[in-house]
mmCIF file of the N, C-alpha and C atoms, coordinates in Angstrom:
data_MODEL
# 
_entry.id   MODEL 
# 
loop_
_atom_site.group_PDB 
_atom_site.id 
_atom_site.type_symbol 
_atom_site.label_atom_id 
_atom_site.label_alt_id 
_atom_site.label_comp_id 
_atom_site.label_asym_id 
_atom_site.label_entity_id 
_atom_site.label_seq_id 
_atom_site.pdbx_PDB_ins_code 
_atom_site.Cartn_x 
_atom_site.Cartn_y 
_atom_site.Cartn_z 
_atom_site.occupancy 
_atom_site.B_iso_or_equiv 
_atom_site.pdbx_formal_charge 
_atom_site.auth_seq_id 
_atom_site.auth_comp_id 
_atom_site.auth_asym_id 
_atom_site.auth_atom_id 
_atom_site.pdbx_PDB_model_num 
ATOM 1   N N  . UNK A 1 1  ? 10.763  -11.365 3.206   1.00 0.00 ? 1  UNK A N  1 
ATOM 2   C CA . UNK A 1 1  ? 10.449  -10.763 1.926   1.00 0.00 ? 1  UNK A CA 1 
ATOM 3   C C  . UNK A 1 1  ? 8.950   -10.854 1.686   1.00 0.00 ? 1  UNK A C  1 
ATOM 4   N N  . UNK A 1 2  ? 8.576   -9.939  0.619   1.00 0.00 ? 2  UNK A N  1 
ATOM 5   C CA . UNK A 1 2  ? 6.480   -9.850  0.880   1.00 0.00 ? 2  UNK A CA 1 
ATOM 6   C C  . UNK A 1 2  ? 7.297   -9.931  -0.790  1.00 0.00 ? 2  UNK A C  1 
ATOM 7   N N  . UNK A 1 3  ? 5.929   -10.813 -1.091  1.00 0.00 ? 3  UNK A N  1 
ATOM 8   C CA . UNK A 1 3  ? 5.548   -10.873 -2.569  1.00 0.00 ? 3  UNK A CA 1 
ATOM 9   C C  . UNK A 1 3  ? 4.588   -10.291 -2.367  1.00 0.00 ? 3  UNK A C  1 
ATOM 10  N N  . UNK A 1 4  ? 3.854   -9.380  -3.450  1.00 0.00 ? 4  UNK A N  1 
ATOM 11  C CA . UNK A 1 4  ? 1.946   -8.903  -3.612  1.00 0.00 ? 4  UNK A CA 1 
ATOM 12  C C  . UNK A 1 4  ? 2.492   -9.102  -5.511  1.00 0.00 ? 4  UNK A C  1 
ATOM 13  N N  . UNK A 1 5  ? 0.824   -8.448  -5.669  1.00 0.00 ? 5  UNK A N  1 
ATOM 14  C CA . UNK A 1 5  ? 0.353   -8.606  -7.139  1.00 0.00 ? 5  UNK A CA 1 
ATOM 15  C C  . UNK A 1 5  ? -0.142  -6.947  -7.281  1.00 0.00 ? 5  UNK A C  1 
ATOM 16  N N  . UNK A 1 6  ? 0.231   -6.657  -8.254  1.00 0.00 ? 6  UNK A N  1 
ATOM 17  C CA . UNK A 1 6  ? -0.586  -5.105  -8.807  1.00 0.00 ? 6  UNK A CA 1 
ATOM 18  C C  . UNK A 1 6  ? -1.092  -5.105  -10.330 1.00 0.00 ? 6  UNK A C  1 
ATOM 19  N N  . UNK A 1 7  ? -1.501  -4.527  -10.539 1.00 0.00 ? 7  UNK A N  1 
ATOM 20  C CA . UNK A 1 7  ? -2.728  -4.463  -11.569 1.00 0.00 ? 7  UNK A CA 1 
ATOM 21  C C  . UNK A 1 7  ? -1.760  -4.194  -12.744 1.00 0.00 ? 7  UNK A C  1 
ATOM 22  N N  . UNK A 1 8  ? -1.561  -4.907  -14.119 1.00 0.00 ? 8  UNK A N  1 
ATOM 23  C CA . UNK A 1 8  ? -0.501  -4.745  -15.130 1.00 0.00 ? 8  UNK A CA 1 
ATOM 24  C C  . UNK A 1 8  ? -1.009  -3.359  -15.584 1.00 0.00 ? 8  UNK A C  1 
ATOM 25  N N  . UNK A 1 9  ? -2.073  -2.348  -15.255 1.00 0.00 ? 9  UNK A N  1 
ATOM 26  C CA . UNK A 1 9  ? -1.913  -0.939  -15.048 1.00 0.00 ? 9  UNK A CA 1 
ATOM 27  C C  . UNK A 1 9  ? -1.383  -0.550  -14.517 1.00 0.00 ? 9  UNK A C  1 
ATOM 28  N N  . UNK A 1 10 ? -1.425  -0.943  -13.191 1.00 0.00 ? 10 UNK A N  1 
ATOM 29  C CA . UNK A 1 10 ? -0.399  -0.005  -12.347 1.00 0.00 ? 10 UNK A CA 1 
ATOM 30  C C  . UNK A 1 10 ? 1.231   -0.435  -12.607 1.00 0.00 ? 10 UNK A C  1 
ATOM 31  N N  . UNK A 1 11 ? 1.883   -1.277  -13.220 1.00 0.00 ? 11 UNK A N  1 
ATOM 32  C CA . UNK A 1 11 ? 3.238   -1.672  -13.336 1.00 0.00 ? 11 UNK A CA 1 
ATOM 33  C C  . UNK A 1 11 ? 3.830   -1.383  -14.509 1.00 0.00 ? 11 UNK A C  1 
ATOM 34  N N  . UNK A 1 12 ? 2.784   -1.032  -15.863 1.00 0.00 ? 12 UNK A N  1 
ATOM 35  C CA . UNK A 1 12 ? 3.046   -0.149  -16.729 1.00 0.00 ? 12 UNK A CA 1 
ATOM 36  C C  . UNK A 1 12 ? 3.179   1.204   -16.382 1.00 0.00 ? 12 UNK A C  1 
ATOM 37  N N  . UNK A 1 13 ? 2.509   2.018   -16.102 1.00 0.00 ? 13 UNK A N  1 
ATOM 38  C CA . UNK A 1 13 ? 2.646   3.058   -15.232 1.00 0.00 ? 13 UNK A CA 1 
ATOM 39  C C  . UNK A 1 13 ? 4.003   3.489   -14.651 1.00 0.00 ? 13 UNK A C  1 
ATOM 40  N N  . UNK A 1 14 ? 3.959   2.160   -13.646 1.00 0.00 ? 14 UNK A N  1 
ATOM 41  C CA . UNK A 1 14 ? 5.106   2.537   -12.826 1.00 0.00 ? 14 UNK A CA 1 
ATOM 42  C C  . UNK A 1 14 ? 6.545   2.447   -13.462 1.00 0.00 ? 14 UNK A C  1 
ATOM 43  N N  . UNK A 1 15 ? 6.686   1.439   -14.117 1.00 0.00 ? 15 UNK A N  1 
ATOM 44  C CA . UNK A 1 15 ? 7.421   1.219   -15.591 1.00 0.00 ? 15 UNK A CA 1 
ATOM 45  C C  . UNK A 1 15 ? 8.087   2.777   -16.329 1.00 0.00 ? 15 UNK A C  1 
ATOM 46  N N  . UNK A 1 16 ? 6.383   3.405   -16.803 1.00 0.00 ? 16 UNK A N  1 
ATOM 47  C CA . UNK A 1 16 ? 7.041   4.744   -17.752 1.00 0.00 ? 16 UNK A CA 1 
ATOM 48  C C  . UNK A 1 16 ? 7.234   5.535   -16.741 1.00 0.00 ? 16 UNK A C  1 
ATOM 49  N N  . UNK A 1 17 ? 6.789   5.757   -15.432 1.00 0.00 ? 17 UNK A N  1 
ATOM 50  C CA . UNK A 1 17 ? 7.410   6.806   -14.496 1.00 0.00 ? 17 UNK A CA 1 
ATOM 51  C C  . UNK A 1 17 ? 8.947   6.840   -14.545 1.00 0.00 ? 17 UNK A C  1 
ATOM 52  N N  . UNK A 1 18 ? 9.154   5.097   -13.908 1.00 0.00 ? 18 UNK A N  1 
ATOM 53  C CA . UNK A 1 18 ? 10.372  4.878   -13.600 1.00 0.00 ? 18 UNK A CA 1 
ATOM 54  C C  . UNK A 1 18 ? 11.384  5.212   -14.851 1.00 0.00 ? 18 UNK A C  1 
ATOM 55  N N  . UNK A 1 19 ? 10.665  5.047   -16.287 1.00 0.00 ? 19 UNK A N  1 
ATOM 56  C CA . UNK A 1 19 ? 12.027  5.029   -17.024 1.00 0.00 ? 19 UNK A CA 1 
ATOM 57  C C  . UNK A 1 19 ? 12.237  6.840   -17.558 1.00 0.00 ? 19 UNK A C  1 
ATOM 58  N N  . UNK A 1 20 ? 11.381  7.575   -16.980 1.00 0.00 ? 20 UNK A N  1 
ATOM 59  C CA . UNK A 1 20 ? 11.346  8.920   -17.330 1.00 0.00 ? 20 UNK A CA 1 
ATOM 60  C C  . UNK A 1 20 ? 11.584  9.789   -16.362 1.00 0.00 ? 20 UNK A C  1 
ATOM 61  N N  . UNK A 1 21 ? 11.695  9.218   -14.906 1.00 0.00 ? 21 UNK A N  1 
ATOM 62  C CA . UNK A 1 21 ? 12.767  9.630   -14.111 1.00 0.00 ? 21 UNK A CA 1 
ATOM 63  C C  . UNK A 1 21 ? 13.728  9.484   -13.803 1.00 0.00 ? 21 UNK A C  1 
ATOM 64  N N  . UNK A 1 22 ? 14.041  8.140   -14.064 1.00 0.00 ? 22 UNK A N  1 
ATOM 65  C CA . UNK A 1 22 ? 15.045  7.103   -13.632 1.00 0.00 ? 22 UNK A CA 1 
ATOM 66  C C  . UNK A 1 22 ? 15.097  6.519   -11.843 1.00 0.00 ? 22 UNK A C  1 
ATOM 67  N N  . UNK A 1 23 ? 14.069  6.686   -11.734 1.00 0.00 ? 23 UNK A N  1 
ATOM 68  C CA . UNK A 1 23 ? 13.713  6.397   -10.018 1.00 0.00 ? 23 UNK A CA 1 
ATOM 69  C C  . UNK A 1 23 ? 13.706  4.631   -10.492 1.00 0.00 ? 23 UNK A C  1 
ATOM 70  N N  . UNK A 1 24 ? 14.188  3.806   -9.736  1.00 0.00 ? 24 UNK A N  1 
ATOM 71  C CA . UNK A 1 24 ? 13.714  2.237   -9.577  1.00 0.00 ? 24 UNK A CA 1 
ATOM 72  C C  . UNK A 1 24 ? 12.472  2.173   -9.123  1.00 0.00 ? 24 UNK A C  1 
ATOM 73  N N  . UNK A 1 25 ? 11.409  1.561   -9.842  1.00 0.00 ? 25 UNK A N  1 
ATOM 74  C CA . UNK A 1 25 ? 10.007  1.174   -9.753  1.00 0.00 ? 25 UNK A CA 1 
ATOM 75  C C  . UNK A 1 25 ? 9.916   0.953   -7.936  1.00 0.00 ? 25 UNK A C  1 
ATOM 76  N N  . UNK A 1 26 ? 10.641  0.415   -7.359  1.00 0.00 ? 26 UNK A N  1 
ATOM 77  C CA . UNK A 1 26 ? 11.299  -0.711  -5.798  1.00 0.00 ? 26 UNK A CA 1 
ATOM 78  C C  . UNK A 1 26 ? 10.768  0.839   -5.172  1.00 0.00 ? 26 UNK A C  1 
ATOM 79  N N  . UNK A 1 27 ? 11.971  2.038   -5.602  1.00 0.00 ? 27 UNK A N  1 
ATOM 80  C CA . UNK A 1 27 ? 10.907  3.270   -4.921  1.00 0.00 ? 27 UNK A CA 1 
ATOM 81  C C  . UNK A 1 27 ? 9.620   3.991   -4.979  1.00 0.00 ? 27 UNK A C  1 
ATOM 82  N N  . UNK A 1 28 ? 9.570   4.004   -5.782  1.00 0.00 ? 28 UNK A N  1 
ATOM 83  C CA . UNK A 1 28 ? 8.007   4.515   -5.531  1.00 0.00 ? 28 UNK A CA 1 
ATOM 84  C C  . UNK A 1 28 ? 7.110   3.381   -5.267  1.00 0.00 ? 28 UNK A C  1 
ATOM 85  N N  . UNK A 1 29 ? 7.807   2.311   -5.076  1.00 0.00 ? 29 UNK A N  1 
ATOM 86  C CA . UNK A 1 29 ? 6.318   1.222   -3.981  1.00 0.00 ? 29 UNK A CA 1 
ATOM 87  C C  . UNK A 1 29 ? 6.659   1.724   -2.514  1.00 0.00 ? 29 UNK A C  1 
ATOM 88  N N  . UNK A 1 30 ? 7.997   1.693   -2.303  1.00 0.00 ? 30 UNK A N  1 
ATOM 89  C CA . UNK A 1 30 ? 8.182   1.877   -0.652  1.00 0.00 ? 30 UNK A CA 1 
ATOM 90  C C  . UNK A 1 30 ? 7.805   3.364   -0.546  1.00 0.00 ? 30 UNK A C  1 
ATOM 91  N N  . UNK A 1 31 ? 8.003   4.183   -1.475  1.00 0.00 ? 31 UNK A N  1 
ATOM 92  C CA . UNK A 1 31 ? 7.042   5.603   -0.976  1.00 0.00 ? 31 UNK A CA 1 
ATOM 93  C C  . UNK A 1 31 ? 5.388   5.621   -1.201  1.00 0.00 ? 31 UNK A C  1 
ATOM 94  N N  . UNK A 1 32 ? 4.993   4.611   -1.999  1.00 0.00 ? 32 UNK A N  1 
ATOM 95  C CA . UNK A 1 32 ? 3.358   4.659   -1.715  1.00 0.00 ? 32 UNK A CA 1 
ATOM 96  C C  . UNK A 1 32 ? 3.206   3.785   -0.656  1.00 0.00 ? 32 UNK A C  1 
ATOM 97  N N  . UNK A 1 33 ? 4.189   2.510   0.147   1.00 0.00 ? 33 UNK A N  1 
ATOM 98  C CA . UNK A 1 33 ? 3.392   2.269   1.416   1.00 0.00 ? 33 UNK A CA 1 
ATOM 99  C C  . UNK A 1 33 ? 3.701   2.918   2.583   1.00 0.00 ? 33 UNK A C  1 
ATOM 100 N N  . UNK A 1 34 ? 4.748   4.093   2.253   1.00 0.00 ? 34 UNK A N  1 
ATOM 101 C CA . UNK A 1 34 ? 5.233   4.945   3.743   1.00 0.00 ? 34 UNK A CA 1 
ATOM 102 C C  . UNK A 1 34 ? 3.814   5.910   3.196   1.00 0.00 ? 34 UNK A C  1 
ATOM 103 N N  . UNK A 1 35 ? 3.036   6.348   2.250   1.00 0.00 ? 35 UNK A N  1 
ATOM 104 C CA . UNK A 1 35 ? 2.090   7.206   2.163   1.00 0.00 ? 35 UNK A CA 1 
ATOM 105 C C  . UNK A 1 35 ? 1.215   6.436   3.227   1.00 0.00 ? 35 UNK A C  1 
ATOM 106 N N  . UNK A 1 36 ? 0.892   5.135   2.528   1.00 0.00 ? 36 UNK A N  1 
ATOM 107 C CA . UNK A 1 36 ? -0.247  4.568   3.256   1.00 0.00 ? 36 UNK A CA 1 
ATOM 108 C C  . UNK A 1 36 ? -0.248  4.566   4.781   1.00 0.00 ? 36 UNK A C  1 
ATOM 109 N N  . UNK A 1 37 ? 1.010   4.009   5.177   1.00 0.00 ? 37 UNK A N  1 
ATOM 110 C CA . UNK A 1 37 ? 1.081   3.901   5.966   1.00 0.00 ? 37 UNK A CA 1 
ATOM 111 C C  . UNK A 1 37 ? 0.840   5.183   7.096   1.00 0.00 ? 37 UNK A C  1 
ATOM 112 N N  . UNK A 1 38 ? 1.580   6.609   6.560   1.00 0.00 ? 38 UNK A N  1 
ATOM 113 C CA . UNK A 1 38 ? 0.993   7.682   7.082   1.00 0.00 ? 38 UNK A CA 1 
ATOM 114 C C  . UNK A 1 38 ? -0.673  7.888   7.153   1.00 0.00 ? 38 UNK A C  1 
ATOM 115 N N  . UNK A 1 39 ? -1.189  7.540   6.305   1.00 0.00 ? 39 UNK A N  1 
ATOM 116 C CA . UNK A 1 39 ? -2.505  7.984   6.331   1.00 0.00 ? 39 UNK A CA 1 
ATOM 117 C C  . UNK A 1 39 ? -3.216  6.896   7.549   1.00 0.00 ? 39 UNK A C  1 
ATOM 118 N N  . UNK A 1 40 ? -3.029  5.841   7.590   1.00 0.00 ? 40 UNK A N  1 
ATOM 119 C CA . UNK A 1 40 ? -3.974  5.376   8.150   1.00 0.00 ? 40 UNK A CA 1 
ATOM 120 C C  . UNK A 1 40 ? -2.735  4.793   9.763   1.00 0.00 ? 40 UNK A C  1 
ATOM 121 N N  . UNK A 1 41 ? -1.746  5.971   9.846   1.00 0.00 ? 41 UNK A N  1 
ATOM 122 C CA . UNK A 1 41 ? -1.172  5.549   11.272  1.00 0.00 ? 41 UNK A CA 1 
ATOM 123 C C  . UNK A 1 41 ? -2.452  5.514   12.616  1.00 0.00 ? 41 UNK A C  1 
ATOM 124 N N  . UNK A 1 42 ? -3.560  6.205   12.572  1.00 0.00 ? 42 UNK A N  1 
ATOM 125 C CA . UNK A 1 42 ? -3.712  5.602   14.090  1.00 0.00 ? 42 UNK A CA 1 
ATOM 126 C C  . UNK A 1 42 ? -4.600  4.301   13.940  1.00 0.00 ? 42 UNK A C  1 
ATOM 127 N N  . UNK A 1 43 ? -4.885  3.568   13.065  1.00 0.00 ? 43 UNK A N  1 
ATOM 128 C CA . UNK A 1 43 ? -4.657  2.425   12.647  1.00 0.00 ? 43 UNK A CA 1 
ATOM 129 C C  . UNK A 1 43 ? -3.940  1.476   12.979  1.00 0.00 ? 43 UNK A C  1 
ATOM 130 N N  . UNK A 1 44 ? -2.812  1.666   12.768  1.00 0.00 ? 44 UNK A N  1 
ATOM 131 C CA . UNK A 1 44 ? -1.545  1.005   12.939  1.00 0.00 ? 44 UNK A CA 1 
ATOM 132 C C  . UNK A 1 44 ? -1.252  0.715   14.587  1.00 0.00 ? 44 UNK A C  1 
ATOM 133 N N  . UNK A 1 45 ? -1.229  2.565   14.767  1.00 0.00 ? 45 UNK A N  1 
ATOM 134 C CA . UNK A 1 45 ? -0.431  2.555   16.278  1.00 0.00 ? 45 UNK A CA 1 
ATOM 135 C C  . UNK A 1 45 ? -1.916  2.054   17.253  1.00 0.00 ? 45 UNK A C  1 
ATOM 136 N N  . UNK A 1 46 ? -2.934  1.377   17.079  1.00 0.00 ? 46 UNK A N  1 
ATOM 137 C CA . UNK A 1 46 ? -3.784  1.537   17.446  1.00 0.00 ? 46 UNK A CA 1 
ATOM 138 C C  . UNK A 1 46 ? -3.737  -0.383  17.674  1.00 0.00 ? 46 UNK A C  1 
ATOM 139 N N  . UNK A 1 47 ? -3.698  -0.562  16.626  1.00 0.00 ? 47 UNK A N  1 
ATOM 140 C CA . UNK A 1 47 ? -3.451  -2.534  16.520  1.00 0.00 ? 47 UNK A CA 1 
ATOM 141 C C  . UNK A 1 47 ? -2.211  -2.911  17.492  1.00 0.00 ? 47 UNK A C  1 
ATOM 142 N N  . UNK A 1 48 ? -0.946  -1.769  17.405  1.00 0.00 ? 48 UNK A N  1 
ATOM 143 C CA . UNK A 1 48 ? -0.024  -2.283  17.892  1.00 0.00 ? 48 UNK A CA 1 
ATOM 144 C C  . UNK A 1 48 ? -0.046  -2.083  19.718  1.00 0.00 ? 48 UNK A C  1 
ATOM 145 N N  . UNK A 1 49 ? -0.946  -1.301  19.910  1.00 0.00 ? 49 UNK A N  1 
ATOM 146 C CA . UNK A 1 49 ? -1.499  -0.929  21.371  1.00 0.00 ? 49 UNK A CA 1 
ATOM 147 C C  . UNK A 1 49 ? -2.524  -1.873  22.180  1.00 0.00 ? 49 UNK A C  1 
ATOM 148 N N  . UNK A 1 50 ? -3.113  -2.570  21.318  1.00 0.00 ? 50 UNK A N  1 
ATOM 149 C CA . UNK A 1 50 ? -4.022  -3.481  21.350  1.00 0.00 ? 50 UNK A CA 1 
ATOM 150 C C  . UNK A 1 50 ? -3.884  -5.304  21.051  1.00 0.00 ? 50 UNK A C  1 
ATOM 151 N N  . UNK A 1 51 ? -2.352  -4.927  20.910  1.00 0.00 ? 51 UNK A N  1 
ATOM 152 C CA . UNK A 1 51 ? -1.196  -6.437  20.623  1.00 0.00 ? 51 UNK A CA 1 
ATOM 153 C C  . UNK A 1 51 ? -2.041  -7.436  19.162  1.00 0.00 ? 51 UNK A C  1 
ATOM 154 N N  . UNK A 1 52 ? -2.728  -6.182  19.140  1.00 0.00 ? 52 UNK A N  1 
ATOM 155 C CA . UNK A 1 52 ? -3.332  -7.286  17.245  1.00 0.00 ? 52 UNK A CA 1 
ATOM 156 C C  . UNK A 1 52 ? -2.951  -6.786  15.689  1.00 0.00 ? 52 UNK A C  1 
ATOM 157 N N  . UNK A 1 53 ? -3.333  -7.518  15.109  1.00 0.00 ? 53 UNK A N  1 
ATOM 158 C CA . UNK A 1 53 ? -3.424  -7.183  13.660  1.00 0.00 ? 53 UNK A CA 1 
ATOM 159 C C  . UNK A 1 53 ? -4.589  -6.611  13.090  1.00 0.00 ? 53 UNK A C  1 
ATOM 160 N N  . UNK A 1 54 ? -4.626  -5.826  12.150  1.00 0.00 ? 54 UNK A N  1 
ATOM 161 C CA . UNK A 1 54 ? -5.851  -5.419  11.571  1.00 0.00 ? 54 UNK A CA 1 
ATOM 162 C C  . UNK A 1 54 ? -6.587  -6.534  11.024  1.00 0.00 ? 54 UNK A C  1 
ATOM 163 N N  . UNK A 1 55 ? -7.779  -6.491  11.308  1.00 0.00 ? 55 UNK A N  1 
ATOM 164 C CA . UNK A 1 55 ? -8.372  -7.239  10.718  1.00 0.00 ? 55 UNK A CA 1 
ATOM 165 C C  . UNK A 1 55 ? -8.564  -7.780  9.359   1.00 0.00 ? 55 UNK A C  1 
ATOM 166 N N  . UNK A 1 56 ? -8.476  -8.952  9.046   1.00 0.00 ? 56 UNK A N  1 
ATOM 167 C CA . UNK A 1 56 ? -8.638  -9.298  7.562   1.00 0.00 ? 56 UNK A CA 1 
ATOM 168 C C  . UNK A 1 56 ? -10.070 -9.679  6.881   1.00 0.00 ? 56 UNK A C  1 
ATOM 169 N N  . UNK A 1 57 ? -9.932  -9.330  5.754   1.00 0.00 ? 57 UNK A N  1 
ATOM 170 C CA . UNK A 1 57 ? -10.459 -9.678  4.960   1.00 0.00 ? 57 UNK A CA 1 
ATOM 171 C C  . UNK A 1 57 ? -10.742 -10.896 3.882   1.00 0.00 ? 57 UNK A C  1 
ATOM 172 N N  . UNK A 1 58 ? -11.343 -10.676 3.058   1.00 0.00 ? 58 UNK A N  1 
ATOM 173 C CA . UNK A 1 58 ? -11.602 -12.328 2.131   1.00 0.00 ? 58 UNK A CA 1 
ATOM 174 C C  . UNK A 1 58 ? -9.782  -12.504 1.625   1.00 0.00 ? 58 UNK A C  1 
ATOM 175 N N  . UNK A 1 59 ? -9.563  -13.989 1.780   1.00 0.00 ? 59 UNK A N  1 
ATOM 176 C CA . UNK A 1 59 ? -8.393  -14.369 0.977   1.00 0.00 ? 59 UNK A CA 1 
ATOM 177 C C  . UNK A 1 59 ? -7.131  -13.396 1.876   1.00 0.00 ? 59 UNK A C  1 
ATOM 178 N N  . UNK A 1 60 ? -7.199  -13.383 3.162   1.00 0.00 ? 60 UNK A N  1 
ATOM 179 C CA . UNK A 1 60 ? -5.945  -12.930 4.219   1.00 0.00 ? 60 UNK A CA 1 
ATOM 180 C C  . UNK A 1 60 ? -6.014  -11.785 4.246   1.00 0.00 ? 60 UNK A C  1 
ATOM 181 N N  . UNK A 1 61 ? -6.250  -10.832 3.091   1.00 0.00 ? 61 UNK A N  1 
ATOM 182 C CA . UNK A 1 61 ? -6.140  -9.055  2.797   1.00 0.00 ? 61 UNK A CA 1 
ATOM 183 C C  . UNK A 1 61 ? -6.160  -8.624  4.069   1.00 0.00 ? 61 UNK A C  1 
ATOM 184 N N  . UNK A 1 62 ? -5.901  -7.618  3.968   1.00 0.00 ? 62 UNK A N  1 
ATOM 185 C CA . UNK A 1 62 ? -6.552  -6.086  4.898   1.00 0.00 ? 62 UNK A CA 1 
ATOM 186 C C  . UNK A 1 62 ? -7.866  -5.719  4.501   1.00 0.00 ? 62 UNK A C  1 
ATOM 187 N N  . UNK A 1 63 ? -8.804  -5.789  5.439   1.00 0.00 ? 63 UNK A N  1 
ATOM 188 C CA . UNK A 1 63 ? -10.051 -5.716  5.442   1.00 0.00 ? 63 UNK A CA 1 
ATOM 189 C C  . UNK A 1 63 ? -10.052 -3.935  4.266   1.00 0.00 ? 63 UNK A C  1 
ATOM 190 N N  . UNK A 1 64 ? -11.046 -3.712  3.009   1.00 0.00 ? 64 UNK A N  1 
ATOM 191 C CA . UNK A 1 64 ? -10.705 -2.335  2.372   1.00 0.00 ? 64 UNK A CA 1 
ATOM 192 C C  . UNK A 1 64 ? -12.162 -1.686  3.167   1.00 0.00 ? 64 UNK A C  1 
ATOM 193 N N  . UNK A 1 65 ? -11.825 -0.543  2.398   1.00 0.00 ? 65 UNK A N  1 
ATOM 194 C CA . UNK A 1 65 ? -13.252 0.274   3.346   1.00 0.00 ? 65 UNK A CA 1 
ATOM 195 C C  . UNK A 1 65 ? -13.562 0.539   1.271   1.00 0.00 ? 65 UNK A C  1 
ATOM 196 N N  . UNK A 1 66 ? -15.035 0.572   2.091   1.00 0.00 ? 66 UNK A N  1 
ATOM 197 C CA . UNK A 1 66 ? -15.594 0.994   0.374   1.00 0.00 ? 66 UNK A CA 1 
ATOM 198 C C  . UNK A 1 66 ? -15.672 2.564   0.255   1.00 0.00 ? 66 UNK A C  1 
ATOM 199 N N  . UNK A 1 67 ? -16.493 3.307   -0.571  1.00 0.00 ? 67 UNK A N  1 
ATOM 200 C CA . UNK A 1 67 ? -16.712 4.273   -0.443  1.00 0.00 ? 67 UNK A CA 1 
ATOM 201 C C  . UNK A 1 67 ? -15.581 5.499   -0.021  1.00 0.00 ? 67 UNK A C  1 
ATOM 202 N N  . UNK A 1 68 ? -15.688 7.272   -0.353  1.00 0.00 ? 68 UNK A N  1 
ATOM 203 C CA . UNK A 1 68 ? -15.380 7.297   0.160   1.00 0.00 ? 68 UNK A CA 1 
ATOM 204 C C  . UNK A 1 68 ? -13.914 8.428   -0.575  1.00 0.00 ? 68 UNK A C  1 
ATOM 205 N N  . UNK A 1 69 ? -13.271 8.996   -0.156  1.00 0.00 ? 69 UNK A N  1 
ATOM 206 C CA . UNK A 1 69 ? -12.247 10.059  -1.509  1.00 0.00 ? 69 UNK A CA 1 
ATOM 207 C C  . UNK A 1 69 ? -10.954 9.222   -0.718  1.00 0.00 ? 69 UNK A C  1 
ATOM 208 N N  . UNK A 1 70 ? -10.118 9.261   -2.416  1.00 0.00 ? 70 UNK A N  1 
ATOM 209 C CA . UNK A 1 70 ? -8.952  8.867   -1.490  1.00 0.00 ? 70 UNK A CA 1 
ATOM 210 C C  . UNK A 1 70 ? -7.783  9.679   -1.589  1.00 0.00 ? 70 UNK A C  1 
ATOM 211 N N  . UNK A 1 71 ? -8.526  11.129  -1.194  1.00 0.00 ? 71 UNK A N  1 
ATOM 212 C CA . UNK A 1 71 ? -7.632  12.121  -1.531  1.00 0.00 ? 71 UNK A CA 1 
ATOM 213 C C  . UNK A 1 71 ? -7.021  13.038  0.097   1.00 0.00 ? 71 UNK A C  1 
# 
């Protein structure tokens, strides 16, 4: 099981989404990390080719990139 922390913006948010679709909050996290996860697959398939982990950052994270659209 993964515990994380999100911003009491983003869980309000996700909160009035959820209660105005009726989607469980639980989904739209696992569809924003299958997004993420699409976006930054050769990333992924790239660590797992290379038998490592992405590199971390301060306090264990995933190293972030600054800068930059995240569109």
């Amino acid at each position: 099981m993964l515990s994380t922390y999100i911003e009491p913006r983003q869980k309000a948010a996700l909160e009035t989404l959820s209660r105005s679709t009726r989607v469980p909050v639980a989904e739209y996290i696992r569809e924003a990390i299958d997004l993420v996860l699409t976006r930054y697959a050769h990333l992924v398939s790239k660590a797992a080719a290379e038998g490592s982990a992405p590199e971390k950052g301060r306090r264990g994270r995933p190293a972030r990139r600054r800068g930059g659209s995240h569109g």
